[in-house]
C-alpha positions as CSV (number, residue, x, y, z in Angstrom):
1,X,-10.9,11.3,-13.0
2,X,-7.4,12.0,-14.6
3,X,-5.7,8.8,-15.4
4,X,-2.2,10.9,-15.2
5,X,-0.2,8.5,-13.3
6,X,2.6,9.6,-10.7
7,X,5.7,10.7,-12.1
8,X,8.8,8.7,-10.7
9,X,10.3,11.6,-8.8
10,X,7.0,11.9,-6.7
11,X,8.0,8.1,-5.1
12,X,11.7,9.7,-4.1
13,X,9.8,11.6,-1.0
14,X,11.1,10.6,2.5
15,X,9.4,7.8,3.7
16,X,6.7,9.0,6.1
17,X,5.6,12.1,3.2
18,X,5.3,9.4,0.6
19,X,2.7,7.5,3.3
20,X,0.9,10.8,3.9
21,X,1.1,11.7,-0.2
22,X,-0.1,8.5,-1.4
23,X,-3.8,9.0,0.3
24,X,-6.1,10.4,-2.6
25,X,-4.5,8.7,-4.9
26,X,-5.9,5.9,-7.2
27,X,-4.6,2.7,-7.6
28,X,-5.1,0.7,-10.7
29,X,-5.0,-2.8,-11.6
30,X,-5.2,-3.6,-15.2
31,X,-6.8,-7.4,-14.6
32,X,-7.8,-9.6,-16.6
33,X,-11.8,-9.2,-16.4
34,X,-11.6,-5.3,-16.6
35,X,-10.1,-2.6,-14.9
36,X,-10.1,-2.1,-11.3
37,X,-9.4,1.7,-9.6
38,X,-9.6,2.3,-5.7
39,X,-8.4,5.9,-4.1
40,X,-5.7,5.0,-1.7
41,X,-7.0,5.7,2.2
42,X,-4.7,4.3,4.3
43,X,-1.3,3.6,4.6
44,X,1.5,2.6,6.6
45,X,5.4,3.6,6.7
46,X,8.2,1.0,7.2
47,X,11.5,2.9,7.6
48,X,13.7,-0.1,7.2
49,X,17.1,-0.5,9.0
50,X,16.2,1.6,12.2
51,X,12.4,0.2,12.2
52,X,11.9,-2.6,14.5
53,X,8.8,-3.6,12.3
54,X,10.4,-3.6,9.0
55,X,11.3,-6.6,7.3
56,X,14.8,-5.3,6.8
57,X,15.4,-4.0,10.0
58,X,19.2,-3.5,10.7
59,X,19.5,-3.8,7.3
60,X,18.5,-7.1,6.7
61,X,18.6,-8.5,3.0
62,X,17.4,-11.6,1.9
63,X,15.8,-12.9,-1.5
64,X,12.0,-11.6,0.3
65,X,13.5,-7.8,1.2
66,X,15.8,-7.5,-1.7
67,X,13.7,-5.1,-3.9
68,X,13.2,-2.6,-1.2
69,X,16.8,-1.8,-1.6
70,X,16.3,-0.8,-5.1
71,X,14.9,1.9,-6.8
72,X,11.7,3.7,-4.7
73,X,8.4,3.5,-7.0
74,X,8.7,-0.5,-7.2
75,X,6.4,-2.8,-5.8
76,X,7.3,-5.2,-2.9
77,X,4.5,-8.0,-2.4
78,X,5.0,-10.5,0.4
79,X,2.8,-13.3,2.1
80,X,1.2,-13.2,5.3
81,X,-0.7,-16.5,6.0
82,X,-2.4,-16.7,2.9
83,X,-2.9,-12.9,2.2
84,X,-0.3,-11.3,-0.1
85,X,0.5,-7.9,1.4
86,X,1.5,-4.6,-1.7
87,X,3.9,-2.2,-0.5
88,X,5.5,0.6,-2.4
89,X,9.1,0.9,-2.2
90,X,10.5,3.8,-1.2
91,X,13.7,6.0,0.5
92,X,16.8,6.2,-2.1
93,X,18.9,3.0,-3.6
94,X,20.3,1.2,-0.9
95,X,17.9,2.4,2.2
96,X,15.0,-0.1,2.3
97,X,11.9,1.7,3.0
98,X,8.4,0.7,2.1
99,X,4.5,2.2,2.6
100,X,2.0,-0.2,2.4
101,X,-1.2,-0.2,0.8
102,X,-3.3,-0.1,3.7
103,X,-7.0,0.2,2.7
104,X,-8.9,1.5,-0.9
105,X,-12.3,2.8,-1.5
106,X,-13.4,0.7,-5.0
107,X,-14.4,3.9,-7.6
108,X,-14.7,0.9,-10.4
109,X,-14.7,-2.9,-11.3
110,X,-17.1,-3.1,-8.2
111,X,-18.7,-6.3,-10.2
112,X,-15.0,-7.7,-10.0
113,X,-14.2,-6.8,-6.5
114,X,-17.6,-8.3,-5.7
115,X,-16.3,-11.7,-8.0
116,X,-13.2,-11.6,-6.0
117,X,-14.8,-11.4,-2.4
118,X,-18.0,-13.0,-3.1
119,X,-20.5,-12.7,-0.5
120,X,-18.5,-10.3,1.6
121,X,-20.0,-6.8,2.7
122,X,-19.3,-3.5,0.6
123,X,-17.2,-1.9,3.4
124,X,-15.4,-5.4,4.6
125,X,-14.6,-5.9,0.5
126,X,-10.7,-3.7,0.7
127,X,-10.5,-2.7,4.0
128,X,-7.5,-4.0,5.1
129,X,-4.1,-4.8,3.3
130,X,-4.9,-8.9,2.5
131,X,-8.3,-7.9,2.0
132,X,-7.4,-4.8,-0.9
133,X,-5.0,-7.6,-2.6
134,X,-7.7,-10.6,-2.9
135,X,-10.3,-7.6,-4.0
136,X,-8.1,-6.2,-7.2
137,X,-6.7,-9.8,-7.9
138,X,-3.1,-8.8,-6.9
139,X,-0.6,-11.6,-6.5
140,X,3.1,-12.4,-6.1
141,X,3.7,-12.5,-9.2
142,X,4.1,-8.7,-9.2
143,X,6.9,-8.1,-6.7
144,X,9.7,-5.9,-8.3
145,X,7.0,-4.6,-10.6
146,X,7.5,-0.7,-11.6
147,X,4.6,1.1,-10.9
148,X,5.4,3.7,-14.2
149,X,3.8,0.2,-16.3
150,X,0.8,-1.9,-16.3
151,X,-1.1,-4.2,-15.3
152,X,-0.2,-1.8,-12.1
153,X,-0.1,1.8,-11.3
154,X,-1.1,4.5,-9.2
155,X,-2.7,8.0,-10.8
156,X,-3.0,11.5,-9.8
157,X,-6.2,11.8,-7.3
158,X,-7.0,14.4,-5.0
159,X,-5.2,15.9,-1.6
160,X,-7.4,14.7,1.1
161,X,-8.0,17.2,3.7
162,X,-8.2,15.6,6.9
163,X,-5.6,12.9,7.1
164,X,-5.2,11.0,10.8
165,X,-2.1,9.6,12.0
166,X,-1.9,6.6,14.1
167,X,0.3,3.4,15.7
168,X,0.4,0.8,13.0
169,X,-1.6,-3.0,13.4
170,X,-0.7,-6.2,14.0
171,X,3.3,-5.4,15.0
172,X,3.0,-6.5,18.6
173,X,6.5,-8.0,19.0
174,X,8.6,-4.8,17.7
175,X,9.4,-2.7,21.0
176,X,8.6,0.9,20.9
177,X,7.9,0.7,16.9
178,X,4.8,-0.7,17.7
179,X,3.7,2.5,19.3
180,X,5.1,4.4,16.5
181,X,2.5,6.7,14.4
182,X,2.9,5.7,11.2
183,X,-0.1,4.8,10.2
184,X,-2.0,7.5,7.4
185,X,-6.0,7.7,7.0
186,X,-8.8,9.9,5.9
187,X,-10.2,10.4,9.1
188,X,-14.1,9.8,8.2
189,X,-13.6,7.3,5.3
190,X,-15.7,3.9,6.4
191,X,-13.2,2.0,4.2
192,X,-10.2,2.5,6.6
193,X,-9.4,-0.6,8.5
194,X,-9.2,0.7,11.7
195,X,-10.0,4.5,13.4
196,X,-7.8,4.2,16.4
């Protein structure tokens, strides 16, 4: 596996490509106990100001959405209950976009992912976006974080060949964006959160 990771200019693609592009990929998290590498296999789109499901819909900017209007390639973490949530910025300066990190497949630190979600079956370990977070030890503490650095990064994979689109989860309340397919998977991967 290359450990090349992805050049800046490959995060400046419009907003749904960069959802599709991102599956195949490997995500990387530097921890503490060892190094921790899933291939990204689902993902989501969030086009911002004209997304009813976006947290900066009609261009809202507070101190929680105020790294999506920076540079694309960053890394926007926010809570959920008590699951933090890691999105990748994207769309150009000014036009908050993000794709989050849907679901992985571990490739290594298995014995950490299994430390982290103790007791938890193989498949049930990162599929889902709290789930992935609580599984590579990823916290708040990295929002704004540049993806180009450690202790978090993404690195070349391969192109997946049968990708699935779909309506996102767990937007009920956002009008038609809830019916919006903007949802990326690999269509037979048993670590994707959720076929249809």
């Amino acid at each position: 596996m290359t450990m090349k990771r992805l050049d800046p200019s490959f995060y400046e693609q419009p907003t749904l490509e960069l959802a599709r592009s991102l599956l195949g990929h490997y995500l990387v998290h530097d921890h503490l106990d060892g190094q921790i590498v899933g291939k990204i296999v689902e993902t989501e789109a969030y086009l911002g100001a004209i997304d009813r499901a976006a947290h900066s819909f009609g261009g809202r900017r507070t101190n929680r959405t105020e790294v999506m209007f920076g540079l694309p390639g960053h890394v926007y973490t926010y809570q959920m209950h008590t699951h933090t949530l890691l999105n990748v910025v994207s769309g150009p300066v000014g036009t908050p976009e993000a794709v989050l990190i849907r679901a992985i497949e571990p490739i290594e630190g298995e014995g950490i992912i299994e430390a982290n979600r103790p007791g938890i079956k193989r498949f049930d370990q990162t599929n889902g976006p709290g789930k992935l977070t609580k599984a590579l030890g990823i916290t708040m503490d990295l929002y704004g974080h540049s993806l180009q650095h450690e202790p978090l990064y993404i690195v070349e994979g391969s192109a997946i060949p049968e990708i699935e689109a779909g309506p996102r989860v767990g937007i009920p309340n956002t009008g038609e964006a809830r019916d919006y397919p903007f949802r990326f998977f690999e269509r037979t991967n048993p670590y994707v959160s959720k076929f249809r």
